[in-house]
C-alpha positions as CSV (number, residue, x, y, z in Angstrom):
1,X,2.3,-36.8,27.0
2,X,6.3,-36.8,26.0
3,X,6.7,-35.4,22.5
4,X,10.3,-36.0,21.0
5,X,11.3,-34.1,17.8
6,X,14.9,-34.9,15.9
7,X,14.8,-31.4,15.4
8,X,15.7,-30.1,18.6
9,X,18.6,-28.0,19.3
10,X,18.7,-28.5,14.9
11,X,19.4,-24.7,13.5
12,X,16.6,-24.7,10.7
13,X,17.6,-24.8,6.5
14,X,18.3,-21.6,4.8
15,X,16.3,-22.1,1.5
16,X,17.7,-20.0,-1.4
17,X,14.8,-20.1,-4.3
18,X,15.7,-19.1,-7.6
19,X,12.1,-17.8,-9.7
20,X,11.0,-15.7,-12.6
21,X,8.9,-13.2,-11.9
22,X,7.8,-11.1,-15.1
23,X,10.8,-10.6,-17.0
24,X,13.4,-11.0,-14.4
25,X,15.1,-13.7,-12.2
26,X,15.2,-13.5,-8.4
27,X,16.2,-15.0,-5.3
28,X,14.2,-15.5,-2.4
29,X,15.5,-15.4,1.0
30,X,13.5,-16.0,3.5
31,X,10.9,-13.8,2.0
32,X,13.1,-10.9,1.3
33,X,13.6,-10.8,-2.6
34,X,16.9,-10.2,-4.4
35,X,17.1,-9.3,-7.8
36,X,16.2,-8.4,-10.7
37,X,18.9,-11.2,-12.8
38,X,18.8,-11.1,-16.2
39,X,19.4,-15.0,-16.5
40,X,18.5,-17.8,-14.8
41,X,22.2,-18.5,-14.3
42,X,22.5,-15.2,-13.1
43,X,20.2,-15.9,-10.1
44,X,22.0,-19.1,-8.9
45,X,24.8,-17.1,-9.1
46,X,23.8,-14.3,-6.6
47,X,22.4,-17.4,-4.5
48,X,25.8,-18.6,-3.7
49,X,27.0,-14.6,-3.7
50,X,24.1,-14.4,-1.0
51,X,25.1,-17.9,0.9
52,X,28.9,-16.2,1.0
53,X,28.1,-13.0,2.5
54,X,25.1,-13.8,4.9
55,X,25.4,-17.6,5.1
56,X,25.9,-18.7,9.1
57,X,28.3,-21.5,9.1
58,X,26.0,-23.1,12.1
59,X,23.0,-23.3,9.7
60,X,23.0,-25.6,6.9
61,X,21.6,-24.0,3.7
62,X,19.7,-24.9,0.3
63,X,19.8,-23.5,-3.2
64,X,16.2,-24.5,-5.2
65,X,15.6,-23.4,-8.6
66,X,12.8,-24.9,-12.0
67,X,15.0,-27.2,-14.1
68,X,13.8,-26.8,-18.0
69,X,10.7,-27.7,-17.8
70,X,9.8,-25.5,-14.8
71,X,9.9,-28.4,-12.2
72,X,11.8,-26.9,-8.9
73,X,14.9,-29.1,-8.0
74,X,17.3,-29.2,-5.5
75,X,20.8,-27.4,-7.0
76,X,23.0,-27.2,-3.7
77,X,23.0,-28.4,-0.5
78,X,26.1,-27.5,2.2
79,X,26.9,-25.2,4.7
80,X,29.4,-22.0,4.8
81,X,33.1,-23.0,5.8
82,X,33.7,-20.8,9.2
């Protein structure tokens, strides 16, 4: 049996998650946590920070975080300029 995947030779999405946990905002990376943020704001904001410094411009990457009413949504999608 031949199995062909699309995803081959595909580097895998970065996922950037903004959430509240207790009284502070983070940002998950890949299971390492980064925070505490004060604002939800504050968290996207340390997302992109984050995609700036550690981003790999062969590796596309994703920024998720609850609109108002606690629904996640896709804020960002792109890549790091090499």
């Amino acid at each position: 049996m031949t199995v062909v995947s699309s995803t081959v030779g595909r580097p895998s999405t970065c996922l950037y998650i903004v959430l509240k946990a207790g009284e502070g905002w983070w940002v998950d990376r890949e299971g390492k946590a980064f925070g505490p943020c004060g604002t939800k704001d504050d968290a996207e904001g340390a997302a992109f920070k984050l995609i700036e410094l550690f981003g790999d411009p062969e590796r596309p990457a994703e920024v998720w975080s609850p609109d108002d009413s606690g629904k996640i949504q896709l804020v960002w999608r792109g890549r790091v300029q090499g």
